[in-house]
Phi, psi and omega in degrees: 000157207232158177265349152287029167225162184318315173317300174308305206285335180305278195311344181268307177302334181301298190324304185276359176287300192298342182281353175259017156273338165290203218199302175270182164288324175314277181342303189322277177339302190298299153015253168336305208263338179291328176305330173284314174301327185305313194289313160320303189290338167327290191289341175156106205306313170335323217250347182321311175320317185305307183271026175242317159303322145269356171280321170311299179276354157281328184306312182251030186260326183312297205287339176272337170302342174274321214260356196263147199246347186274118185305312182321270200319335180293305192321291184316313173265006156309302215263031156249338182275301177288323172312306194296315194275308187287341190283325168302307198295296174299335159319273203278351174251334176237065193249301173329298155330272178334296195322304204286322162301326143324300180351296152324262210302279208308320177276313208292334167291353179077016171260147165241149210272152186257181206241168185245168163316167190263318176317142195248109151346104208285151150106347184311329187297317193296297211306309207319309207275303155321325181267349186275301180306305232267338182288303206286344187275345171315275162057234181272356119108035211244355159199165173284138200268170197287138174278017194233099162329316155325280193291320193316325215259333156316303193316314193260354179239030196305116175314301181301354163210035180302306179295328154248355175091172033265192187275111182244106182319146187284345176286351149291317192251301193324319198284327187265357143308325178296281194274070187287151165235162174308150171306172188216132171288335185249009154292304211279315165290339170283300147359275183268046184268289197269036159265308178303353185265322172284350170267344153287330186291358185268300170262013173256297179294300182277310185309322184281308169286346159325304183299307188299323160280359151305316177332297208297299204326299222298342197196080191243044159269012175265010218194154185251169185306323168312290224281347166290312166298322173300346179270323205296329181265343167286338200261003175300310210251335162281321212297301173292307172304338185284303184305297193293302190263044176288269190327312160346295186287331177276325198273333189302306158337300206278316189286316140014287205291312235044074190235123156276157167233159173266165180282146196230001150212139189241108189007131182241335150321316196264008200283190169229354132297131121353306208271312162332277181337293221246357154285332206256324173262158175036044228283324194255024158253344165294280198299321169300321181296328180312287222259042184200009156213303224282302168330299202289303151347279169162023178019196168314009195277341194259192188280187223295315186307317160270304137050268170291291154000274180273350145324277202325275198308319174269356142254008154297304149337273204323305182304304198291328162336309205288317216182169172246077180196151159335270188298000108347316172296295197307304172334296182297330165291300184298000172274314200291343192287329182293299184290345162263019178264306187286326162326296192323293206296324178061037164298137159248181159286139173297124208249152193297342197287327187318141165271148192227137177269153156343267145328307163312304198283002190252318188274359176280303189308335175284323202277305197288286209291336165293309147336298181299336194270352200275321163297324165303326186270356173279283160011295179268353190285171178243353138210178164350295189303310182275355150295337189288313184281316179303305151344287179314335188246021171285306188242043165202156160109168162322115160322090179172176155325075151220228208287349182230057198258317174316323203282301193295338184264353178275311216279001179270329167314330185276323160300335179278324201298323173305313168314309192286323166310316182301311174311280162333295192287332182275318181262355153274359231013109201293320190314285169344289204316291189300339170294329180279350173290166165306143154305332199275315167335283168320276260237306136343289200315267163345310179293308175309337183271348168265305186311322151331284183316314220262342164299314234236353190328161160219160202307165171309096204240129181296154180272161204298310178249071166240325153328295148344000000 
């Protein structure tokens, strides 16, 4: 069930109807989680097993890491809990990959390499990485593991963000797990405040610009350089928009529930930086990559070299998270040679006390987002050959016009116009702005982001990191 589809809105109106007729928090909780395995089970009941296997063997890998007093035995079920979650996760999102790398080697041996399903467990990539934090946080011994089999498989199968995130640590969710409360009319309007805001960035903006940039992708040796930076800036703006309003609809969704989730973007656009950039996107896969690779590695405590070093390896390791493919690696290379460069360099994220020039912050800030996009375009391409030409035709060929430069110059307006919102709303607060409206106000707003949604819709279309 896509949360932009009809389907959805059935099943979320049965699900909150029926949760405000309970009493207890348990019910709730039961509630919750059979809606959930059902919305799992929706995209494919098959695949259902995986997270019931992994909710098993972390539940009780939590509870024997607290109660076990022999570090040797804590090791072991750790590294039976990650063996067990990374071994699913490699089998089925790259088991294929290998194979297909394999291939070569395998016919010189008179073997043919066997091929796995094509299908990715949807959401693996997310729950995997969740249930992985919540074991090493066991652990280290830095929370308590959960006693309840209810809430841990609720913890791990949460609807509103099983599938995309964001990655939600467990001293985050479990505790609001505990204590489900009755709905709130004023939870239920905020929800579905910011459930409407992501579902407009979804079908109005990213589904729509979506068409143009397949257009550019599929053939961009058809096109000149404006209408190619105009696609590199359109998948800039569908990416985002996709993304962001996924979360949106998930933080809306969870807050409904009177649930928070944390936030998983701050204009990221807007960053001035590489090392920025990646405090602002995908905030709770950053933060998890920090402090569950880049740290345990030896973050920055070893010299200048390792350092470099380990910057490197986790966004090489980060890119390969996104996909089973090259180009992924590559993307996730081009972050990390960037974040040891601005190390090198001795760039931070920008702090409020820097005094800042003007000017400055505008050629860094112009400079980091052209970066970036040059990386969405190894990213959305789909192998080698086409990022080798699409790059390549960035900076070559005729100056000029052709079939898709209009289409590509409204959708880059729109990426500034967003920018400019974004800005306006971080130095005004839009949250302030918007509490100060009229209600009747409000509510206008809202009716136009649906009516908006309902001109402009394109067929049902999956969000980018559901692939993931």
């Amino acid at each position: 069930m896509l949360f932009n589809s009809p389907t959805f809105l059935v099943f979320a109106c049965a699900v909150f109807s029926l949760y405000a007729l309970l009493r207890q928090p348990r019910a709730r909780a039961l509630l919750l989680l059979a809606a959930s395995y059902l919305f799992y089970a929706g995209w494919d009941y098959r695949y259902l097993s995986l997270l019931l296997i992994s909710t098993s063997i972390d539940f009780a890998a939590g509870r024997a890491l607290h109660a076990e007093g022999s570090e040797r035995r804590r090791r072991a079920w750790l590294v039976a809990s990650l063996a067990t979650n990374l071994g699913l996760l490699g089998v089925f999102k790259y088991g294929n990959f290998l194979l297909g790398n394999l291939a070569g080697l395998l016919g010189l041996l008179g073997l043919e390499a066997p091929r796995l399903p094509d299908e990715i467990p949807i959401g693996i990539s997310f729950y995997t990485f969740q249930t992985i934090s919540y074991t090493i946080d066991c652990y280290r011994r830095r929370i308590r593991p959960c006693d309840s089999r209810l809430e841990f498989a609720l913890y791990v199968a949460f609807f509103p963000q099983l599938v995309a995130g964001p990655i939600v640590r467990a001293h985050d969710l479990l505790p609001q797990l505990r204590r489900l409360t009755a709905l709130r009319g004023s939870h239920v309007a905020e929800g579905l405040q910011r459930f409407t805001l992501g579902l407009f960035k979804k079908v109005v903006i990213a589904d729509n610009v979506g068409l143009f940039v397949d257009t550019v992708f599929q053939s961009p040796g058809s096109y000149g350089p404006i209408t190619l930076w105009c696609g590199a800036y359109g998948f800039a703006l569908q990416i985002y928009c996709d993304f962001s309003g996924y979360t949106d609809m998930a933080l809306g969704l969870a807050r409904a529930l009177g649930v928070r989730l944390p936030e998983n973007f701050a204009a990221p656009y807007l960053s001035t930086s590489i090392t920025e950039f990646w405090r602002r996107w995908h905030m709770s896969l950053s933060s998890w990559l920090r402090d569950y690779l880049y740290i345990p590695l030896g973050g920055s405590r070893g010299g200048v070299r390792q350092t470099y070093r380990n910057l490197f390896a986790t966004m090489l390791l980060g890119g390969l998270w996104h996909g089973a493919a090259w180009t992924f690696v590559l993307w996730g290379a081009f972050h990390g040679a960037l974040l040891a460069f601005e190390r090198a360099l001795g760039i931070r994220a920008k702090t409020h006390a820097e005094p800042r020039s003007a000017p400055l912050v505008a050629l860094r800030g112009l400079l980091t987002f052209h970066l970036v996009c040059l990386g969405w375009v190894i990213f959305r391409a789909p192998d080698f050959a086409i990022a080798r030409a699409y790059l390549a035709g960035l900076f070559q060929g005729p100056i000029g016009w052709d079939a898709g430069t209009e289409r590509g110059l409204a959708w880059a307006a729109a990426l500034l116009g967003l920018a400019a919102l974004q800005w306006a709303a971080r130095r005004f607060d839009a949250n302030e702005l918007w509490e100060r409206l009229h209600p009747s106000l409000q509510g206008a707003t809202l009716a136009a982001a649906v009516l908006a949604v309902s001109l402009w819709h394109v067929d049902e279309v999956a969000f980018i990191y559901f692939q993931f």
